[in-house]
C-alpha positions in Angstrom: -2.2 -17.1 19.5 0.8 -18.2 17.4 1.3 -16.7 13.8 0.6 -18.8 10.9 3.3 -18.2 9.0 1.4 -19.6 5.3 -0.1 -16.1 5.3 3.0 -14.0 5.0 4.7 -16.4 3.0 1.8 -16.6 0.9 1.9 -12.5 0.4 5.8 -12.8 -0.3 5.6 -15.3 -3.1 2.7 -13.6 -4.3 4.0 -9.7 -4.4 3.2 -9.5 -8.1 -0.2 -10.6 -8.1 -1.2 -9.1 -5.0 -1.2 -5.5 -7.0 -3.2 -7.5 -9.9 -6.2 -7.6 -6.9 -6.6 -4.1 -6.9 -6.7 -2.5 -10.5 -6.3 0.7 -9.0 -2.6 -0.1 -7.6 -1.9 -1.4 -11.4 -2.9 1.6 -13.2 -1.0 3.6 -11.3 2.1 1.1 -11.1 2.5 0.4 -8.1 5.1 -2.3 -7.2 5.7 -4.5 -3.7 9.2 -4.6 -3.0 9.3 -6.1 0.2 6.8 -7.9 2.9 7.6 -8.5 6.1 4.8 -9.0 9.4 3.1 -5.7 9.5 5.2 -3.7 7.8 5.0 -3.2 3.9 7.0 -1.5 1.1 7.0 -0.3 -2.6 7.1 2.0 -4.6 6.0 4.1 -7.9 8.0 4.7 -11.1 7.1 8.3 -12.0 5.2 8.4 -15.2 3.3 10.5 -17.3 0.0 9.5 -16.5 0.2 10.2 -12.6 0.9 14.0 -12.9 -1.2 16.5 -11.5 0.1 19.5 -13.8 1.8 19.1 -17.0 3.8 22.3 -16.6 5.6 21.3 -13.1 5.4 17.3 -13.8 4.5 16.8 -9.9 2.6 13.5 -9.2 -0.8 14.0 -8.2 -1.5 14.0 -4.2 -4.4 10.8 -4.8 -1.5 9.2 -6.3 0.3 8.9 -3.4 -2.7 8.6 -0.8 -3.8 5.5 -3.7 0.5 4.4 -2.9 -0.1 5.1 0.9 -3.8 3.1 1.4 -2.8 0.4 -0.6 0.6 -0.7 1.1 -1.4 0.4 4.8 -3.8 -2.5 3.7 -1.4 -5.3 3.0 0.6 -4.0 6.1 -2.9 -5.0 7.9 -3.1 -8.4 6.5 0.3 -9.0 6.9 0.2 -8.5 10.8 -2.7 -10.9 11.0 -2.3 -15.0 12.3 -5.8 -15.6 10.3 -6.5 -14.0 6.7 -9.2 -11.8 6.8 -9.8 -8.6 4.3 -9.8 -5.1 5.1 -11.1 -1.3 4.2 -10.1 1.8 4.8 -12.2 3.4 7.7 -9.8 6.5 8.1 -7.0 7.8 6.3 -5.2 11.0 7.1 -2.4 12.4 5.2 0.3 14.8 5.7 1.7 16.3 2.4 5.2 18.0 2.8 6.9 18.5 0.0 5.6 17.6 -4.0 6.7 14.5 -5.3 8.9 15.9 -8.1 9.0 15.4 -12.0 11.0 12.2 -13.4 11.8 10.6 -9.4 10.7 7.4 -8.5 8.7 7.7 -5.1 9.1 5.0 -2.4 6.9 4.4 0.5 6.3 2.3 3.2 3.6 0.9 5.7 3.3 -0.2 9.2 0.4 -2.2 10.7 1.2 -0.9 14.4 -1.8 -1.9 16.4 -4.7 -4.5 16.2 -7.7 -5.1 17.5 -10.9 -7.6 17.0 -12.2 -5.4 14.4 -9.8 -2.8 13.6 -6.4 -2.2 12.7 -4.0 1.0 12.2 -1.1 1.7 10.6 1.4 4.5 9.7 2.9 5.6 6.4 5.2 7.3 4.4 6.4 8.3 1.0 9.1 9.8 -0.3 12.0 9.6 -2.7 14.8 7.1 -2.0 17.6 8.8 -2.6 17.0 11.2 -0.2 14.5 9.8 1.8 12.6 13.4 2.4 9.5 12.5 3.0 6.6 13.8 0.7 4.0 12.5 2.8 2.7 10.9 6.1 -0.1 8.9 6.2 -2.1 7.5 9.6 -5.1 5.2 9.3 -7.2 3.1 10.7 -8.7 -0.6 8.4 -11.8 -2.5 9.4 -10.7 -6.1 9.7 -14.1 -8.2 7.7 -15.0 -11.6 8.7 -13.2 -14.5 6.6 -16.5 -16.6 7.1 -17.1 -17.4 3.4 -14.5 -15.0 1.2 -13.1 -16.2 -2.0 -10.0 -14.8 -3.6 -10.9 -12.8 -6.3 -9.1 -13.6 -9.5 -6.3 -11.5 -10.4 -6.6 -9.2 -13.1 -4.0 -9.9 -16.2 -1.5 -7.3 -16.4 -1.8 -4.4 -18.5 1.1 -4.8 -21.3 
């Protein structure tokens, strides 16, 4: 089976919006920097609102599994040759190090295998300068049946 290439392309032109689909990945800012077939990256501007405890300013950990499950997803539809949606079935993470107070944290995801029904990918975060990674991420995305989906609308930006 050939790729249809309208898929990827479709994800590329649409980086911005893609994140508007999940209001999750927009509260917590999370921005698409690159899409390629099955592999996915972005990253997270460190802010206020994402820290776990004031007095160290580390992110919080679901931060970064919310960073991790969101890019593993598009990595998934990325890698398919027929759009289908997906959800998380299993999603394991490694935490090495804390993402620290005032650094952007980068990540990136990679749809490595697919079946029928499933797909699974690997992950990681960390910060770009250094590229030590904060955390690992493995999972595994059911792949639902196109019959009959609609593209939600996207949710307007929060200003």
């Amino acid at each position: 089976m050939s790729h249809n290439p309208t898929i990827l392309e479709t994800m590329r032109e649409n980086m911005v919006n893609v994140i508007s689909l999940v209001p999750w990945a927009q509260e917590i800012g999370m921005q698409v920097i690159s899409i390629e077939r099955g592999k996915v990256s972005g990253k997270l501007v460190w802010s206020d609102h994402l820290v776990a405890d004031p007095a160290t300013g580390i992110v919080h950990g679901g931060v970064i599994t919310s960073l991790l499950d969101n890019l593993g997803g598009m990595a998934v539809v990325s890698a398919l040759d027929n759009f289908r949606t997906t959800a998380t079935l299993d999603l394991r993470i490694d935490y090495m190090r804390p993402a620290e107070k005032g650094r952007d944290i980068a990540a990136t995801a990679e749809c490595y295998h697919v079946t029928k029904t499933v797909a699974f990918i690997n992950a990681r975060a960390y910060h770009p300068d250094t590229e030590k990674i904060i955390a690992s991420a493995s999972g595994a995305f059911a792949l639902n049946s196109p019959k009959g989906w609609t593209a939600p609308k996207p949710v307007e930006p929060k200003t």
